[in-house]
KEKE-3310 file (N, C-alpha, C; in steps of 0.2 Angstrom, whole numbers, plus 5000, padded with zeros to 4 digits):
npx = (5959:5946:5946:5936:5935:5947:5946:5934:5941:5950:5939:5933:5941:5946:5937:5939:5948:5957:5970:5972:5964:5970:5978:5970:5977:5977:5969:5980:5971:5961:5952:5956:5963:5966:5966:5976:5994:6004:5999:5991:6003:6009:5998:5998:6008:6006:5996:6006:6013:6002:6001:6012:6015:6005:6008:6018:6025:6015:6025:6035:6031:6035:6045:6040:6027:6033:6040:6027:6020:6028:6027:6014:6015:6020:6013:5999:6004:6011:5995:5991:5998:5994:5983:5980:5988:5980:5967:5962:5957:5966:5959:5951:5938:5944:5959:5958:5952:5961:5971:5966:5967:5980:5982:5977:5985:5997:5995:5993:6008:6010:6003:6007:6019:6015:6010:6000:6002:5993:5989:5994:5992:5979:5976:5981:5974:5961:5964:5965:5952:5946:5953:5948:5937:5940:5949:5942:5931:5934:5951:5947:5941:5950:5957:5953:5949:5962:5967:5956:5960:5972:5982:6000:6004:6016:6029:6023:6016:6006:5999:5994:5992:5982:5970:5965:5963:5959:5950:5943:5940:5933:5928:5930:5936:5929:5912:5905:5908:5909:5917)
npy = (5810:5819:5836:5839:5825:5824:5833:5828:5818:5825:5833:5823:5816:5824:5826:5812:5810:5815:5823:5819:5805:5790:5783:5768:5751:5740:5723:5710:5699:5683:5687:5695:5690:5686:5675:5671:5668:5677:5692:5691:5694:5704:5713:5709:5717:5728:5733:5728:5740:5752:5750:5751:5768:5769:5768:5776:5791:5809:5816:5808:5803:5804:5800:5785:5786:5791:5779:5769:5775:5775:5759:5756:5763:5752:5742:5743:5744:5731:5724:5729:5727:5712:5714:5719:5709:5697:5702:5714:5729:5743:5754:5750:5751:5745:5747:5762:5767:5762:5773:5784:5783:5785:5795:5805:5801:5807:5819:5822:5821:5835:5844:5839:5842:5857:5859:5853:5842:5831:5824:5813:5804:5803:5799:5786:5778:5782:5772:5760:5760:5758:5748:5736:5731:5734:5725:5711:5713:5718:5714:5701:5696:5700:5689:5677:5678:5677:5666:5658:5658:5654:5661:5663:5673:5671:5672:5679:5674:5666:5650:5647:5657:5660:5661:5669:5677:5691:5698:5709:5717:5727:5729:5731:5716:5710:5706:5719:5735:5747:5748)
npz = (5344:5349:5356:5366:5370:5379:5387:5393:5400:5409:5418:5423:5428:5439:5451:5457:5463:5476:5486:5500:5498:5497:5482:5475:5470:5455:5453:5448:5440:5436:5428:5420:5410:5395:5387:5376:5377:5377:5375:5386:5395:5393:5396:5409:5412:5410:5421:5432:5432:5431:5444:5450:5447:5456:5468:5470:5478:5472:5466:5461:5450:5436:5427:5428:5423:5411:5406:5406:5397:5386:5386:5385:5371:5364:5368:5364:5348:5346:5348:5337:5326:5326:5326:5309:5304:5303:5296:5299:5295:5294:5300:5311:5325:5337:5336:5337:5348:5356:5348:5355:5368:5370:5364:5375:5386:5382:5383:5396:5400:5400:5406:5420:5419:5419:5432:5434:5448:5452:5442:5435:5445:5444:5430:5429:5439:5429:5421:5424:5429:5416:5411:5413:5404:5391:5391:5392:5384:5368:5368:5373:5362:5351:5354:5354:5341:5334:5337:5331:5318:5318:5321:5328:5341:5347:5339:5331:5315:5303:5302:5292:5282:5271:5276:5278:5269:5256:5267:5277:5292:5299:5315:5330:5335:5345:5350:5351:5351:5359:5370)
capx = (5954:5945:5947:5931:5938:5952:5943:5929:5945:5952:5932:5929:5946:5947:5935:5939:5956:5958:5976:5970:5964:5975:5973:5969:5978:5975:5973:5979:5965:5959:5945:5958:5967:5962:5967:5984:5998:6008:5994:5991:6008:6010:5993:6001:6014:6003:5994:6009:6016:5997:5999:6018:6013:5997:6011:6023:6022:6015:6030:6042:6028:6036:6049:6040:6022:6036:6041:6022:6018:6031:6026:6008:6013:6022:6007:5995:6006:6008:5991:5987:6002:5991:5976:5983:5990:5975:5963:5959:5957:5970:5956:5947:5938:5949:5964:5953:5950:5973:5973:5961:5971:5989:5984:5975:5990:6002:5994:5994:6013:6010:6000:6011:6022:6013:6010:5994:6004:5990:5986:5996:5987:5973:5977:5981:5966:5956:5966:5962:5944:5943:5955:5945:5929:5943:5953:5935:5926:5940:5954:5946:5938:5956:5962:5948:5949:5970:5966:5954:5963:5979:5990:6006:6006:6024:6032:6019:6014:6001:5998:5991:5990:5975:5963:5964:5964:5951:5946:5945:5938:5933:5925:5934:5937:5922:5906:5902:5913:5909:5920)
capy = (5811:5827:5841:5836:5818:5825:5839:5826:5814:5830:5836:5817:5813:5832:5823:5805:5809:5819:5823:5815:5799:5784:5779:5759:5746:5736:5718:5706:5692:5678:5689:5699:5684:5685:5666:5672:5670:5685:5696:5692:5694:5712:5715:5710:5721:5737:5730:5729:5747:5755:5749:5756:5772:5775:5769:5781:5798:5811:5820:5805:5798:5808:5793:5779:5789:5790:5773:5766:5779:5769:5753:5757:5762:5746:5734:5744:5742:5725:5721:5731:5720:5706:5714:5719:5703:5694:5705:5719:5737:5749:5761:5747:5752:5745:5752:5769:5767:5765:5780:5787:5784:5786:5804:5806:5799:5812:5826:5821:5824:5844:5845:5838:5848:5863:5861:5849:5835:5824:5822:5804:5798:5803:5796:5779:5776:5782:5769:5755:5756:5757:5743:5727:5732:5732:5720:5708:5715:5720:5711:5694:5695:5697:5683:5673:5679:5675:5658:5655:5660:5650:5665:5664:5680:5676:5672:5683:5672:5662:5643:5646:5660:5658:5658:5678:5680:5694:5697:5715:5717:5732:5729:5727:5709:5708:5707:5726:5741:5750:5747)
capz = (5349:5349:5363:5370:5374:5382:5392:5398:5404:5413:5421:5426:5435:5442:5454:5456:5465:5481:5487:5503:5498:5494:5475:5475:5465:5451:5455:5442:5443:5431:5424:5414:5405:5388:5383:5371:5383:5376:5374:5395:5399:5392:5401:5417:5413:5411:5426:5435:5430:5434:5451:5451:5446:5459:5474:5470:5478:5464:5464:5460:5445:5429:5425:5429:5418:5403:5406:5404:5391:5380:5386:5381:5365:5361:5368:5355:5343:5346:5346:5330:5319:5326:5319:5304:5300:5303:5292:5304:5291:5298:5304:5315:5330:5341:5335:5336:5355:5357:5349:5359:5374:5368:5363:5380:5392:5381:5385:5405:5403:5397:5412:5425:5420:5420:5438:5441:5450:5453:5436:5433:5448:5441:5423:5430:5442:5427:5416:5431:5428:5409:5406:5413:5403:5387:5390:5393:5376:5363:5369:5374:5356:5348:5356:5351:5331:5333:5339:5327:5312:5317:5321:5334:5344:5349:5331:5324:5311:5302:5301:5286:5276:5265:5278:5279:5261:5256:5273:5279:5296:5303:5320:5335:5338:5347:5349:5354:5349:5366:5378)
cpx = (5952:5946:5943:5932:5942:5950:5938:5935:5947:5944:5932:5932:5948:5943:5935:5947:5955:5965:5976:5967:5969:5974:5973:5971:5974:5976:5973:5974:5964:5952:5948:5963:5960:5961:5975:5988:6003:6005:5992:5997:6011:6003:5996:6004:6012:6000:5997:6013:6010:6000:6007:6017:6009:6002:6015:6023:6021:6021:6036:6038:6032:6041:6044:6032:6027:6037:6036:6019:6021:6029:6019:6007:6015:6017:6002:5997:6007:6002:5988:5992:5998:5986:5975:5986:5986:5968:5959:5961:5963:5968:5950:5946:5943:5955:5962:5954:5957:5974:5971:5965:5978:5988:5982:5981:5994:5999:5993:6001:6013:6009:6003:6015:6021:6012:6002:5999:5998:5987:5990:5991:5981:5970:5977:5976:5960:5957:5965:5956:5944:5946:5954:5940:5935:5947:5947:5932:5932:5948:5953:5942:5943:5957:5960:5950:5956:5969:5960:5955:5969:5986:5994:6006:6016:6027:6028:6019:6009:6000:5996:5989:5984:5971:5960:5965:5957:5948:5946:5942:5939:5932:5930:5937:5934:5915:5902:5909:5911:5913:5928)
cpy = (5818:5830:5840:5829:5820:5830:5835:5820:5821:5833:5831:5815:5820:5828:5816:5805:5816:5819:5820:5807:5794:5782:5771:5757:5743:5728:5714:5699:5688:5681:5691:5696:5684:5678:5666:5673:5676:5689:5698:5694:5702:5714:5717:5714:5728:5737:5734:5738:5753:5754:5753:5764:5775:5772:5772:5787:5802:5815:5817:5802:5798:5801:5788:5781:5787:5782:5769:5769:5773:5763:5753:5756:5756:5739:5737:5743:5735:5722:5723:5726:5715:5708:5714:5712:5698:5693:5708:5724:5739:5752:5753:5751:5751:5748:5760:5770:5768:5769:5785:5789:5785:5794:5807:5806:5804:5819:5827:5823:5832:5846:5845:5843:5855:5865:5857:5840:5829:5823:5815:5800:5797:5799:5786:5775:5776:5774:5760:5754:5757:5748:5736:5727:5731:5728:5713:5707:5714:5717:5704:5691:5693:5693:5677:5673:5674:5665:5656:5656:5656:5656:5665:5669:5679:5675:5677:5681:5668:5656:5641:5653:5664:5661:5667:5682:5686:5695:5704:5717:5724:5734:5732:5722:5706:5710:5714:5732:5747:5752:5750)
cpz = (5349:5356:5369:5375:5378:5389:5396:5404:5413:5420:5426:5431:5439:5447:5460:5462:5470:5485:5492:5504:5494:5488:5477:5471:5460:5454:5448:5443:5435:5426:5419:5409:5400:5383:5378:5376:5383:5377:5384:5398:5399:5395:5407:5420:5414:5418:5432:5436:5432:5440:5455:5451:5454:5466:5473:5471:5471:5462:5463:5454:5438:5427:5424:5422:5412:5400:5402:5399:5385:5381:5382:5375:5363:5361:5364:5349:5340:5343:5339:5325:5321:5320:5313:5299:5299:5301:5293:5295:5295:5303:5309:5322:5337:5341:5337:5343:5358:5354:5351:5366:5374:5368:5371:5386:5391:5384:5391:5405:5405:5404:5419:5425:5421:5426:5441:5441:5452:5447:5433:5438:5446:5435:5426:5433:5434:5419:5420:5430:5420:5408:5408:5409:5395:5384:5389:5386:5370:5362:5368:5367:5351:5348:5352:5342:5331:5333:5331:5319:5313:5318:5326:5338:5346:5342:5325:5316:5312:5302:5294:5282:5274:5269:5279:5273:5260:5260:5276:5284:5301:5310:5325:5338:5344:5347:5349:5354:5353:5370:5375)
residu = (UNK:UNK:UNK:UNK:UNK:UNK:UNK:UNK:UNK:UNK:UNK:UNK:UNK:UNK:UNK:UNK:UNK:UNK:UNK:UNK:UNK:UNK:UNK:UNK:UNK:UNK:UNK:UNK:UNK:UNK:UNK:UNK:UNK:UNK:UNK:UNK:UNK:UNK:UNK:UNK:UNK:UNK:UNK:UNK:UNK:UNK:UNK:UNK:UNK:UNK:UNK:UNK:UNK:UNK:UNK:UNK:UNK:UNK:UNK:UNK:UNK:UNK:UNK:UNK:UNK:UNK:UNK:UNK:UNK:UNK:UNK:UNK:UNK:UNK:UNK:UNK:UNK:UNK:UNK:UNK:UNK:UNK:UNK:UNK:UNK:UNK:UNK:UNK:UNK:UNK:UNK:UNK:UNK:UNK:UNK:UNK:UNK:UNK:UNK:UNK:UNK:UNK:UNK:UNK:UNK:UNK:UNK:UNK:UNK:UNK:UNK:UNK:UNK:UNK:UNK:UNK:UNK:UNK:UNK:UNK:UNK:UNK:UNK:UNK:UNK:UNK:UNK:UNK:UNK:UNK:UNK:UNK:UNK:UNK:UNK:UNK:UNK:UNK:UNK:UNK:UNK:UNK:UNK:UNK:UNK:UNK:UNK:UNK:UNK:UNK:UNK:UNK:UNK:UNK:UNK:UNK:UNK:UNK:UNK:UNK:UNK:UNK:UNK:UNK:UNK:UNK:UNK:UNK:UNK:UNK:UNK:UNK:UNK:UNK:UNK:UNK:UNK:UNK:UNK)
# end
């Protein structure tokens, strides 16, 4: 991610958060089930750990941030061996977008540390509104490819093989490489 993505993250939620206002929860609802039951259940789980974050005063966040930091990286990574195993390119947009935000959340710790304590609240609310519009588009498209290729998300294999022979897919896993 360039310095720019990182500084307009910083610009956007410098605003969005007032040490005064309550941040607001995440709710888990049936819009952000993507249809792969594992795939919703690590959802859940970011979900649930967003919403642990933004009730935690900001001066007890630092643990619970590091915690969801590696949680993060292990549900992108997850989804990328789907991708990957199922004839996503490496450099696919969506993969692009997860390390978009991976390097973004890292750099929220420097921060804290450095002495802006509302920069996790900040980070989580602003990860609260992105992540129905990416789990919707980008996700809800994986799931659908996975399914229609035959692949297992929890045994992480294929039904078949063949079907992904020669297939080298760039996009996203949906329709729109936006979101």
């Amino acid at each position: 991610m360039s310095h720019s993505h990182v500084s307009l993250f910083f610009a956007m939620s410098a605003t969005a958060h007032t040490a005064h206002s309550a941040p607001s929860t995440m709710a888990w609802t049936a819009s952000l089930q993507t249809g792969d039951a594992r795939m919703d259940e690590t959802h859940q789980e970011f979900v649930d750990m967003i919403n642990q974050i933004l009730a935690t005063p900001e001066d007890q966040q630092l643990p619970l941030y590091k915690a969801f930091l590696n949680h993060t990286v292990e549900h992108f990574a997850q989804e990328e061996r789907w991708m990957l195993a199922t004839g996503f390119s490496a450099d696919n947009c969506h993969a692009e977008h997860h390390a978009t935000i991976l390097e973004t959340m890292r750099v929220v710790e420097a921060h804290y540390l450095d002495s802006d304590k509302t920069i996790i609240t900040r980070m989580a609310e602003a990860l609260a509104e992105w992540f129905p519009g990416h789990a919707n588009s980008m996700d809800a498209g994986l799931a659908a490819h996975l399914k229609s290729v035959g692949f297992d998300s929890v045994t992480e294999t294929l039904a078949d093989p063949s079907v992904i022979q020669n297939v080298t897919m760039s996009g996203c896993g949906s329709v729109s490489c936006s979101s």
